[in-house]
MARFI-513514 format. One line per field, with one value per residue (C-alpha): residue in three letters; x, y, z; residue number from 1. Coordinates in pm, whole numbers, plus 50000, padded with zeros to 5 digits. Layout:
N
residu Ala, ...
u X, ...
v Y, ...
w Z, ...
num NUM, ...
This chain:
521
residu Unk, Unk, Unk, Unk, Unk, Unk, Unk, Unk, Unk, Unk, Unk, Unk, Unk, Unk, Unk, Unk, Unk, Unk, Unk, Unk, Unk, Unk, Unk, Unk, Unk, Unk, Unk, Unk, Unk, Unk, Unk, Unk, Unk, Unk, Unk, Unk, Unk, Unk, Unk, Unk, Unk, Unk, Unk, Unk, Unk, Unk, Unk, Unk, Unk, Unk, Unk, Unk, Unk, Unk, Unk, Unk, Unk, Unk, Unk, Unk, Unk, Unk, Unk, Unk, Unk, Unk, Unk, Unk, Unk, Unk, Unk, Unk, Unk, Unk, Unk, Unk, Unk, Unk, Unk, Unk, Unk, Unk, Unk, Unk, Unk, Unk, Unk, Unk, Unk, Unk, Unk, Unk, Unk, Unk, Unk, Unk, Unk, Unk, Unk, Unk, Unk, Unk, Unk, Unk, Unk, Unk, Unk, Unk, Unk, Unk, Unk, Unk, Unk, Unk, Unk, Unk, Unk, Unk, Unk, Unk, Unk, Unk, Unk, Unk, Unk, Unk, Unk, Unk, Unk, Unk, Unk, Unk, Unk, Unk, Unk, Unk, Unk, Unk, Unk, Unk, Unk, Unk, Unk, Unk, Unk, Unk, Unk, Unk, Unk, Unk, Unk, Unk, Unk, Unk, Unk, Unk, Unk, Unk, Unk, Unk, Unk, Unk, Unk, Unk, Unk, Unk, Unk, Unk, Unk, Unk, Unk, Unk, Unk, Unk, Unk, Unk, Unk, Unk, Unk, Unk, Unk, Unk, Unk, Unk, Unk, Unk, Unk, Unk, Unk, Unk, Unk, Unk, Unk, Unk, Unk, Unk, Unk, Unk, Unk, Unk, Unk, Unk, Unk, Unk, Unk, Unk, Unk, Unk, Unk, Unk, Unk, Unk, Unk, Unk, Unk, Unk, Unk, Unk, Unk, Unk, Unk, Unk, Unk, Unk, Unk, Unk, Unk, Unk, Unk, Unk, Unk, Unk, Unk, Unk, Unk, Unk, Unk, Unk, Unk, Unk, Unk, Unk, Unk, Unk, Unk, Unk, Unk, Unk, Unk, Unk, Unk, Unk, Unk, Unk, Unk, Unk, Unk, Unk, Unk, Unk, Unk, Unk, Unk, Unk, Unk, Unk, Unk, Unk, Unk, Unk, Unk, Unk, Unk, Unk, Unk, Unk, Unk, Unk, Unk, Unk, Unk, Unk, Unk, Unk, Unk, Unk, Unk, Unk, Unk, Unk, Unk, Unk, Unk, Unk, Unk, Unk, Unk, Unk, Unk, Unk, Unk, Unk, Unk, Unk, Unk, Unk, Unk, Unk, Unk, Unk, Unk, Unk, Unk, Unk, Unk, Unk, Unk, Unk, Unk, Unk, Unk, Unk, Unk, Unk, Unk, Unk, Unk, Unk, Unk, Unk, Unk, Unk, Unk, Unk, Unk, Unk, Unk, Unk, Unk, Unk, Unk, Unk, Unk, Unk, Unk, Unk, Unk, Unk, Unk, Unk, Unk, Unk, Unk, Unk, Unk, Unk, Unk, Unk, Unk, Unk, Unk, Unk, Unk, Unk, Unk, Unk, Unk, Unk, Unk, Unk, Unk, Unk, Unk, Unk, Unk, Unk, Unk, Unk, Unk, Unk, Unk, Unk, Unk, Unk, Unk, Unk, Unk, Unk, Unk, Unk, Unk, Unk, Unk, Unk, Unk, Unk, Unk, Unk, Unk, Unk, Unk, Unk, Unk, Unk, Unk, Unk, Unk, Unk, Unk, Unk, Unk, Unk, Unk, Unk, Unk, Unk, Unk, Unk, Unk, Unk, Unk, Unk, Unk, Unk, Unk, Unk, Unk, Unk, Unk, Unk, Unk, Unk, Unk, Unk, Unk, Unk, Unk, Unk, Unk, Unk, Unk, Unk, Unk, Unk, Unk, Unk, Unk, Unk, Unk, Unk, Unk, Unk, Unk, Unk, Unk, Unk, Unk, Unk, Unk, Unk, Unk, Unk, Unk, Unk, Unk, Unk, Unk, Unk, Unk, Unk, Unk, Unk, Unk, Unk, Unk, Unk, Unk, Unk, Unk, Unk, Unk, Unk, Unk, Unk, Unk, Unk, Unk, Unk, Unk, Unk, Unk, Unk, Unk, Unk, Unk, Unk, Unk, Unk, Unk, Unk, Unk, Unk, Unk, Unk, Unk, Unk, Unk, Unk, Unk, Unk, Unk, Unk, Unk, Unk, Unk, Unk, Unk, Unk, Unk, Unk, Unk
u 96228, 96285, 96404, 96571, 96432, 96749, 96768, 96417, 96406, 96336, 96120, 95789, 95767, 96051, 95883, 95547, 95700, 95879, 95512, 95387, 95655, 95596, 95210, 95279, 95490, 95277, 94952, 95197, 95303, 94941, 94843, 95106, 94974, 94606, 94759, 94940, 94647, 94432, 94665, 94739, 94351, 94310, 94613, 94426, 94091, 94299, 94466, 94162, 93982, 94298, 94297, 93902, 93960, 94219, 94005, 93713, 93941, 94053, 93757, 93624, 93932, 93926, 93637, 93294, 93078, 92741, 92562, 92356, 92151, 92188, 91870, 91994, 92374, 92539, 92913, 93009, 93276, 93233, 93495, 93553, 93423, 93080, 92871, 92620, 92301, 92504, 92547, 92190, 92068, 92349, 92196, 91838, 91975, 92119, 91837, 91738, 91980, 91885, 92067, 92031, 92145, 92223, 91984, 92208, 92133, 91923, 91944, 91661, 91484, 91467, 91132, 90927, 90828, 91219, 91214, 91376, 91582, 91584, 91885, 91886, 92224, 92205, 92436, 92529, 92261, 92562, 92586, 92246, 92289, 92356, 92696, 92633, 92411, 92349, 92016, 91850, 91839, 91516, 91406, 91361, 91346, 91576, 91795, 91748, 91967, 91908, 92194, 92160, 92260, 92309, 92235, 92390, 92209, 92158, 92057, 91794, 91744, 91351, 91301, 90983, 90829, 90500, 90406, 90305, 89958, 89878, 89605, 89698, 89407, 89505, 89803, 89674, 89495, 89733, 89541, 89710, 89792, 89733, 90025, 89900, 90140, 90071, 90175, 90477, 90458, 90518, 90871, 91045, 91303, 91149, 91356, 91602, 91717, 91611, 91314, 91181, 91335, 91676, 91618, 91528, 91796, 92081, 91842, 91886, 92206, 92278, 92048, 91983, 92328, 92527, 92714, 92844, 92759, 93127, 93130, 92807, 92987, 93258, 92958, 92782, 93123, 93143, 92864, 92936, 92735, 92900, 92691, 92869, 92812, 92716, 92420, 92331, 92349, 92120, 91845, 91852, 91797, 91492, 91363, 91371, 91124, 90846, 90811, 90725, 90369, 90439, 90683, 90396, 90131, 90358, 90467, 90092, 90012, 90357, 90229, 89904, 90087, 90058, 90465, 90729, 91112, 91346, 91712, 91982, 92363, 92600, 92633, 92899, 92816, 93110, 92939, 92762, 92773, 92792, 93099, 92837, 92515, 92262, 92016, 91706, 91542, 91144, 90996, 90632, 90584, 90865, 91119, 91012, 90759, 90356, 90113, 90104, 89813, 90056, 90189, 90595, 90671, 91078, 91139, 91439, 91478, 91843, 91920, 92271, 92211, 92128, 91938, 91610, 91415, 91520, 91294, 91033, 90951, 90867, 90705, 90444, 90169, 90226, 90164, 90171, 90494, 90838, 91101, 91450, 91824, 91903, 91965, 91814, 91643, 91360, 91296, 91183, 90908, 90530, 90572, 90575, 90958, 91021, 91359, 91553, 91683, 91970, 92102, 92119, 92262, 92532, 92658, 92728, 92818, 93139, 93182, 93187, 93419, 93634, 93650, 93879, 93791, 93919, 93716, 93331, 93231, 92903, 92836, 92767, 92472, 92286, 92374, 92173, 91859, 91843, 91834, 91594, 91384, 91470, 91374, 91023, 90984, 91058, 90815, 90518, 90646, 90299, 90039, 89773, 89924, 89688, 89783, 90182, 90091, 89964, 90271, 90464, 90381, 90375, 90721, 90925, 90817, 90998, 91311, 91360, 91259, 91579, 91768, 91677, 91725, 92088, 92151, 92038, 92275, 92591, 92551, 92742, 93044, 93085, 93317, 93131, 93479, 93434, 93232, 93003, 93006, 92866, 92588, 92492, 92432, 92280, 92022, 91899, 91856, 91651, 91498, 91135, 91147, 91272, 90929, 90751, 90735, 90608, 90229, 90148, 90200, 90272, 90587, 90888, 91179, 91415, 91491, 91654, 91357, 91508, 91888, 91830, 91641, 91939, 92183, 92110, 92206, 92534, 92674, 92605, 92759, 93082, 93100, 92989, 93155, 92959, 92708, 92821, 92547, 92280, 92003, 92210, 92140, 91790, 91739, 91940, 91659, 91382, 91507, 91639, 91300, 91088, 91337, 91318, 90964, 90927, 91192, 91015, 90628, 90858, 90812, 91041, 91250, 91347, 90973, 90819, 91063, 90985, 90622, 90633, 90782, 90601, 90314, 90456, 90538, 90202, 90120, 89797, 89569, 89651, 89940, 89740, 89757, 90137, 90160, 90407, 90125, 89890, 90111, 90031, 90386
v 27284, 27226, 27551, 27503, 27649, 27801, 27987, 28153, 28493, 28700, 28980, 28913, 29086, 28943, 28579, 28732, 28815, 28438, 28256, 28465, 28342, 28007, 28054, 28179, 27893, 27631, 27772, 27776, 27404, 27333, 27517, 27281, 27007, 27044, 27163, 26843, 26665, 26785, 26743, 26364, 26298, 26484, 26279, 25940, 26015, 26098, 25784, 25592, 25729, 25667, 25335, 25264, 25423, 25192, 24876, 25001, 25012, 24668, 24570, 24751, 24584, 24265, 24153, 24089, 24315, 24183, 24251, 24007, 23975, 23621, 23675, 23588, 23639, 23657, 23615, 23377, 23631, 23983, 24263, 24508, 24767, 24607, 24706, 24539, 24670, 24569, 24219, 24215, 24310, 24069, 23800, 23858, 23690, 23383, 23157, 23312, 23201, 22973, 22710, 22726, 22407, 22470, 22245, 22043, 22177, 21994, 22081, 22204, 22057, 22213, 22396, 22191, 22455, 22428, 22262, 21913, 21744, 21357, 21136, 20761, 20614, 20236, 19955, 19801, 19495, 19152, 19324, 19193, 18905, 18711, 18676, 18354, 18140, 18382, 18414, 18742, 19057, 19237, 19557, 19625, 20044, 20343, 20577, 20901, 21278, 21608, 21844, 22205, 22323, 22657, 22837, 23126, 23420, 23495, 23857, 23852, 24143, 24188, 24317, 24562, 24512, 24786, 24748, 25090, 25088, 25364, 25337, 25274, 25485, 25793, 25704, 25732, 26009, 26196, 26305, 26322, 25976, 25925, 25666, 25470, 25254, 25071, 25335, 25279, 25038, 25233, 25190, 25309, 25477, 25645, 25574, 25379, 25018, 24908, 24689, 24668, 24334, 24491, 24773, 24548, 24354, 24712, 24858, 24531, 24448, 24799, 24842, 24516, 24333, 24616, 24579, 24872, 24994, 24972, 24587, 24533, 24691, 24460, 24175, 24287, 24306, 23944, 23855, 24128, 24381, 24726, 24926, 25246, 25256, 25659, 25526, 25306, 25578, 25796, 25549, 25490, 25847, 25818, 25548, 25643, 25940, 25650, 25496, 25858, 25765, 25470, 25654, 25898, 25605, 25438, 25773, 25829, 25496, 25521, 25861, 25681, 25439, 25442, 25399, 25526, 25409, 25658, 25667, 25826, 25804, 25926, 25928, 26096, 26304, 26467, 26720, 26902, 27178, 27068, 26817, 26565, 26463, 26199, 25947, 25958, 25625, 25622, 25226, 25051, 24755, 24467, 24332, 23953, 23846, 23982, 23867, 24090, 24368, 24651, 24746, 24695, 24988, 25145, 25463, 25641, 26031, 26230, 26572, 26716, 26785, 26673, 26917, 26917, 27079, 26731, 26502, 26803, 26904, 26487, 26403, 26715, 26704, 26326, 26335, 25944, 25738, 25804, 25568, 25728, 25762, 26072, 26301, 26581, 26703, 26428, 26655, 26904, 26715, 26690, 26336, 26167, 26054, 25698, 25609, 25299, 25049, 24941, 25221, 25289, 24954, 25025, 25282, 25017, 24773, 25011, 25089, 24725, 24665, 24911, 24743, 24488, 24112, 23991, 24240, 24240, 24585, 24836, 24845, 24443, 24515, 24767, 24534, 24238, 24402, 24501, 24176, 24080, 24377, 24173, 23799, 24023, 24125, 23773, 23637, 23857, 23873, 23810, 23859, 24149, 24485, 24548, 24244, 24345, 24623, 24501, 24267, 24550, 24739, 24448, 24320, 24571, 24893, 24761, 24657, 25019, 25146, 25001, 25087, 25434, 25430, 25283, 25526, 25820, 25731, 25642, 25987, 26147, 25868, 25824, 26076, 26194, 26175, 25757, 25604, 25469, 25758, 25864, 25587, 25685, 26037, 25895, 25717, 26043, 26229, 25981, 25805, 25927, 25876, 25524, 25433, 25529, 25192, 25069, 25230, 25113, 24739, 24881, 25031, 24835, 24788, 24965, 25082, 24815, 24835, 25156, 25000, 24688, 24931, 25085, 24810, 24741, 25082, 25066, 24743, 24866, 25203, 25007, 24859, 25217, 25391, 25756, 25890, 26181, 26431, 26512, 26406, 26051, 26024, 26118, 25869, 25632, 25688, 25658, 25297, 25169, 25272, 25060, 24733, 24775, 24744, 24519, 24302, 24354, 24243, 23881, 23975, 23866, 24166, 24136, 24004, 24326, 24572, 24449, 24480, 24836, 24922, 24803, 24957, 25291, 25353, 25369, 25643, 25450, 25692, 25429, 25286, 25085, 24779, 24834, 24819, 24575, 24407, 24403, 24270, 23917, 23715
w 75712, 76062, 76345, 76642, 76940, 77031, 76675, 76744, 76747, 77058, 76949, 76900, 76531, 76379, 76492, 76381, 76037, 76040, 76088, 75825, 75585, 75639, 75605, 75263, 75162, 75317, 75066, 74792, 74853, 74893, 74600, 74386, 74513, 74445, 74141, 74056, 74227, 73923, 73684, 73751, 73802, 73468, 73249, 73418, 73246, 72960, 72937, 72996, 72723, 72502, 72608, 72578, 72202, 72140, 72280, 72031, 71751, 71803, 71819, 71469, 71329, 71414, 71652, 71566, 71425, 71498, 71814, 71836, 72214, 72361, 72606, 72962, 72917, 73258, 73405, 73708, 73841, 73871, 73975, 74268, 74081, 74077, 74409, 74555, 74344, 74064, 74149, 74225, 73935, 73781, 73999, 73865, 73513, 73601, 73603, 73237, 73081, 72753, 72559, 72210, 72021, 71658, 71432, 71154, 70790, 70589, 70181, 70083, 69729, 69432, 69325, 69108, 68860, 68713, 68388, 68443, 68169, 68348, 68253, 68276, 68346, 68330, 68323, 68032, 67909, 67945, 68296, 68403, 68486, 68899, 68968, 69105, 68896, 68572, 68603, 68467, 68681, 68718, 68836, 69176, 69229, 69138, 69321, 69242, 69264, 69149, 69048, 68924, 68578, 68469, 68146, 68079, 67940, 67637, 67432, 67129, 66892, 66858, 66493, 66477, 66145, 66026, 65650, 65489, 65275, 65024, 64764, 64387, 64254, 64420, 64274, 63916, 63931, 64099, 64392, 64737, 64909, 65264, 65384, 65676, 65906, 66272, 66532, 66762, 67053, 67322, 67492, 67806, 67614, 67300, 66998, 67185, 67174, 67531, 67592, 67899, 67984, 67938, 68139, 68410, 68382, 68389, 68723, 68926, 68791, 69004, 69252, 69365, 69283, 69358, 69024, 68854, 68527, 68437, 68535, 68316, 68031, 68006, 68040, 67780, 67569, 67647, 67476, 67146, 67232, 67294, 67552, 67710, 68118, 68015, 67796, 68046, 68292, 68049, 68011, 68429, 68466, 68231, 68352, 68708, 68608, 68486, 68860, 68953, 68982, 69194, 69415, 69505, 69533, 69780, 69991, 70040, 70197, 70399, 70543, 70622, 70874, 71248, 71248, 71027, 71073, 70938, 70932, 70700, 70558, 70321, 69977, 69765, 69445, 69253, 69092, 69361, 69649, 69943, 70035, 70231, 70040, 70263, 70138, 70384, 70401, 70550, 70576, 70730, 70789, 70779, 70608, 70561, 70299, 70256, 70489, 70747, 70775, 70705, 70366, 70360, 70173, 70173, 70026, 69987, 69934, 69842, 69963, 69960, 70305, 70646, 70764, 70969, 70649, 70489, 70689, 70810, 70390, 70376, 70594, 70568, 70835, 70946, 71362, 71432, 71549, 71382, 71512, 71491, 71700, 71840, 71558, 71655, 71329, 71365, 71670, 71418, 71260, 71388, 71475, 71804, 71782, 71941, 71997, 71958, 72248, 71988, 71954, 72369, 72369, 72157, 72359, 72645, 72424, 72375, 72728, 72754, 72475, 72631, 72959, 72788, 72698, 73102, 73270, 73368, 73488, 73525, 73176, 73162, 73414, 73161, 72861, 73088, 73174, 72788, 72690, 72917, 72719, 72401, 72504, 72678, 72235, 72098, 72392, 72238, 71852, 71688, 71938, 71857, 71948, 72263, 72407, 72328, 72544, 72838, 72875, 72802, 73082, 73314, 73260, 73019, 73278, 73573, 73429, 73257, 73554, 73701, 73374, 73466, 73849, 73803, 73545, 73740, 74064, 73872, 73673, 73914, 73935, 73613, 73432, 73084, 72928, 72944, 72736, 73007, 73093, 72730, 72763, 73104, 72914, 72590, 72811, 73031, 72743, 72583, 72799, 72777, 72388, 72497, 72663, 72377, 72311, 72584, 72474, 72161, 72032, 71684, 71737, 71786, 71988, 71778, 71442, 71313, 71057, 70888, 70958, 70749, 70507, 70424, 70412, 70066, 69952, 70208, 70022, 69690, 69795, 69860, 69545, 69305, 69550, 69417, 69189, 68920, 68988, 69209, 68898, 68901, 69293, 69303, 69013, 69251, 69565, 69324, 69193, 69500, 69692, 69418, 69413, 69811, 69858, 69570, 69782, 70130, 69941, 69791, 69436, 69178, 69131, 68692, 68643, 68836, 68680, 68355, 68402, 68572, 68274, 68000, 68186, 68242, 67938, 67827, 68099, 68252, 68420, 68734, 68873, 69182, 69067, 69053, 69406, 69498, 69778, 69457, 69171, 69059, 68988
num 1, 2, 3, 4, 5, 6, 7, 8, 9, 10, 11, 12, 13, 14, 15, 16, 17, 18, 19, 20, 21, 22, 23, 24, 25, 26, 27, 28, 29, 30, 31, 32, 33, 34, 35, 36, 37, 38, 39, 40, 41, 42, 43, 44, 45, 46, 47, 48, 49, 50, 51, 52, 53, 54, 55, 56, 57, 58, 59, 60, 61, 62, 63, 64, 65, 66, 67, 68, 69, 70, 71, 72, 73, 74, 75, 76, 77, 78, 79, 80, 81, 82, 83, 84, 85, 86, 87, 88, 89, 90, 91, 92, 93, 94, 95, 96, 97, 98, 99, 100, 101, 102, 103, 104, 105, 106, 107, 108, 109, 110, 111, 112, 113, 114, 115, 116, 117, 118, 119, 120, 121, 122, 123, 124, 125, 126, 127, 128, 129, 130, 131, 132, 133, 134, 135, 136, 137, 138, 139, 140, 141, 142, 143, 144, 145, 146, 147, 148, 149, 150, 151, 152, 153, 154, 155, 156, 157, 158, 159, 160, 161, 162, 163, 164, 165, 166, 167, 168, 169, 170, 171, 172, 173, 174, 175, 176, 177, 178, 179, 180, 181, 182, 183, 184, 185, 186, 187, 188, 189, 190, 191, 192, 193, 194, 195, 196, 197, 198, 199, 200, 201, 202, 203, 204, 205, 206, 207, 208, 209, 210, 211, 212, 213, 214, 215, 216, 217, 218, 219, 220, 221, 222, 223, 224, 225, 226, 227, 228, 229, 230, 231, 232, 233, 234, 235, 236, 237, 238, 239, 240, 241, 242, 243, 244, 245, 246, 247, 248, 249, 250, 251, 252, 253, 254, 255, 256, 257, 258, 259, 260, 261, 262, 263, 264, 265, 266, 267, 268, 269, 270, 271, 272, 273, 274, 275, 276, 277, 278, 279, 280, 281, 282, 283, 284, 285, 286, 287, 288, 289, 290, 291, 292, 293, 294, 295, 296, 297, 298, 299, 300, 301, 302, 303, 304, 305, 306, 307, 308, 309, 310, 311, 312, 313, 314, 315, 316, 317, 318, 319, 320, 321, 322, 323, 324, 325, 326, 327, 328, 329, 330, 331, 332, 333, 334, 335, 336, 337, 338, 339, 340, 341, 342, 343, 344, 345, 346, 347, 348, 349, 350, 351, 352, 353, 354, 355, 356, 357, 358, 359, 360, 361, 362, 363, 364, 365, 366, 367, 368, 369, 370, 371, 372, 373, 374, 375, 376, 377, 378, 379, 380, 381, 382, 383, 384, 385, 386, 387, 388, 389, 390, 391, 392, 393, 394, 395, 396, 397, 398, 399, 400, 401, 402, 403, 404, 405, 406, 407, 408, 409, 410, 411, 412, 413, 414, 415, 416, 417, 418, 419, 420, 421, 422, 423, 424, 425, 426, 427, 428, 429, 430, 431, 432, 433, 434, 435, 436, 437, 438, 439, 440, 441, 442, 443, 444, 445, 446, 447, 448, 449, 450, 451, 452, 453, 454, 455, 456, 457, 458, 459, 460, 461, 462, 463, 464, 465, 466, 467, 468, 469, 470, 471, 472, 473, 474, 475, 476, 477, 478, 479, 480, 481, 482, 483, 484, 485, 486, 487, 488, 489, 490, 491, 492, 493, 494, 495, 496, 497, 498, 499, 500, 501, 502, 503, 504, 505, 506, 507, 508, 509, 510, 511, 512, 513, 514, 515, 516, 517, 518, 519, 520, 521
């Protein structure tokens, strides 16, 4: 609003009241406008969260879901938004990066302990002759192929026969008769119709196939014989209380370990409590075949709960390395927790999904200098764990270091509300659990151990979809813990189950030589 000089009053109050009028409404304006300020600044974080959600979702829905590290990946063009300690530490990956050329398949050939049925395919005998002059053809090699055949499967009834002896002159005389008969062989299932072998076949058919008990009925209908998915679930839950022994035997070398993975996930049981149950899964070792000096050993445990008591009532006393995320009830244990670089990753790995696929922002500098953590670990992968630590601390220190020092000056810029902003967070507040690592060759990079643990259990989960009652999921952690480590040791799943069994059901005052590092295939 603009006065004219002229229109100005004279007396010095009446102006003095004027100016103070237009003081008031020039606070108020300026009032609305930080107002609006705030408001606008507030609906644009708001709408970039909205649309980083929306770039994660497209990306859960229809992009890749592995996240896999190519060591040394780097971008020619970077952004504005990207300062010059960003580009820097862009820069320092360029000349790492690695070409990997993709070998051709070659088919592999077929074990020689299959039984081989060899087929001679000649040509007919007035066929052996030269096409030009008649004369006889001889032999001069052979070509050879293999193909595969398959046999289905097929279900024999094993009839137990034990004569009874009494003795004829007892009989005369009339005195009493003692009847004797061969005791019953012991069996998994007393008085049932299971062998061991068919057990075997109904726990992996679950547990390690991930097939139903419903789908095994109707294949067992296929072939005549009625079986009810509720007996089968019956003699599961029975059986699962035989590789008690062997559950403890293998939970006692696990809490012997210098380094325990650990993770957990869902499960859902109809008949119980709580709305949420969780399947805790503790592993050593790894996940490829025996030979290395410690024991591969995965054990699951249920609880209809996630809470701290869960993992703290397991574990016991144990004080060495447990590798976890950041759930804080691991927190709660005696352990020394060590956390896992994949998991910090993943949290820029969305801020970088959420940049969109045409941008190259902040986020891609973090996700570089992990992977130059990564190709560090596939660099030392088999070398003695003090020598994993000196190179550790000689080339992994300084580039968390950095890690760390970007993180620390961006925490400010960075609103919490973005998801680099989340990662930028995530990192702080791990970070020291992060360099755990770093001081002891034993313990890994990350827990993707514990993660590919639990996979197994995940896909079958799909496929089941639930478990009736608690009993039926504890009987689940029990079976799935023994077909786990049998896996990780390379024993043949049916053959070890079978054996276990015939064992176990004759309640040996041992179960060592159960052990799926000791069993002889």
């Amino acid at each position: 609003m603009k006065y004219d000089a002229n229109s100005l009053p004279n007396d010095p109050e009446q102006l003095k009241i004027m100016l103070l009028e237009l003081q008031d409404k020039l606070a108020n304006k300026t009032s609305e406008l930080a107002d609006s300020t705030a408001e606008l600044a507030r609906k644009d974080l708001e709408i970039q969260r909205l649309l980083e959600g929306f770039e994660l979702a497209k990306r859960k829905q229809f992009g890749k879901s592995s996240e896999h590290i190519g060591f040394g990946e780097t971008f020619n063009e970077v952004e504005d938004v990207l300062d010059e300690t960003d580009k820097a530490l862009l820069a320092e990956c360029e000349g790492e990066s690695e070409v990997n050329v993709k070998q051709k398949p070659k088919r592999k050939p077929l074990p020689d302990y299959l039984p081989r049925k060899v087929v001679t395919i000649n040509i007919p005998e007035e066929e052996r002759l030269c096409d030009c002059c008649q004369s006889p053809l001889h032999t001069i090699g052979e070509a050879r192929s293999e193909k595969l055949e398959f046999i289905p499967a097929h279900i024999e009834v094993i009839e137990t026969i034990r004569p009874k002896y009494a003795c004829k002159a007892c009989e005369k005389t009339g005195l009493s008769n003692t009847i004797k008969i061969a005791p019953v062989p012991p069996s998994p299932i007393p008085k049932g119709i299971a062998t061991a072998s068919l057990l075997s076949q109904i726990i992996c058919g679950k547990y390690q196939y991930a097939l139903p008990l419903y789908r095994q009925e109707t294949l067992f209908g296929e072939l005549g014989i009625t079986l009810s998915r509720q007996t089968m679930s019956d003699w599961i839950i029975k059986t699962s209380a035989l590789f008690a022994p062997v559950y403890d035997l293998l939970k006692a070398s696990l809490l012997q370990q210098r380094v325990i993975h650990a993770d957990e996930t869902t499960v859902n049981v109809i008949n119980s409590e709580k709305t949420k149950s969780y399947m805790w899964v503790y592993c050593s070792g790894s996940d490829k075949p025996r030979g290395g000096k410690i024991p591969n050993i995965v054990l699951f445990d249920y609880h209809n709960s996630r809470a701290a008591s869960c993992v703290v009532d397991y574990l016991g006393d144990y004080t060495q390395y447990l590798q976890v995320d950041g759930y804080q009830a691991y927190g709660k244990t005696k352990a020394k927790l060590a956390c896992c670089m994949a998991h910090a990753r993943r949290k820029f790995i969305e801020a970088q999904t959420a940049q969109g696929k045409t941008r190259k922002g902040k986020a891609d500098v973090i996700i570089n200098l992990i992977a130059k953590l990564y190709k560090i670990e596939s660099q030392i992968k088999g070398k003695e764990p003090e020598e994993k630590v000196m190179l550790r601390q000689k080339q992994s220190t300084p580039i968390i270091d950095k890690i760390t020092a970007w993180v620390i000056e961006h925490k400010d810029k960075i609103p919490p509300t973005q998801k680099l902003g989340e990662a930028i967070r995530y990192w702080l507040n791990q970070e020291s659990k992060l360099r755990v690592y770093l001081e002891d060759g034993n313990i890994a990079i990350d827990n993707n151990r514990a993660e590919r643990a639990v996979k197994p259990f995940v896909i079958g989960r799909k496929n089941w979809l639930f478990s009736n009652t608690e009993r039926g999921a504890s009987a689940s952690a029990m079976l799935y813990s023994i077909i786990e480590s049998a896996k990780a040791n390379d024993v043949h799943i049916e053959s070890y189950m079978t054996t276990c069994l015939d064992e176990l059901a004759k309640k040996p005052s041992s179960v060592e030589h159960l052990l799926p590092w000791r069993f002889n295939r």
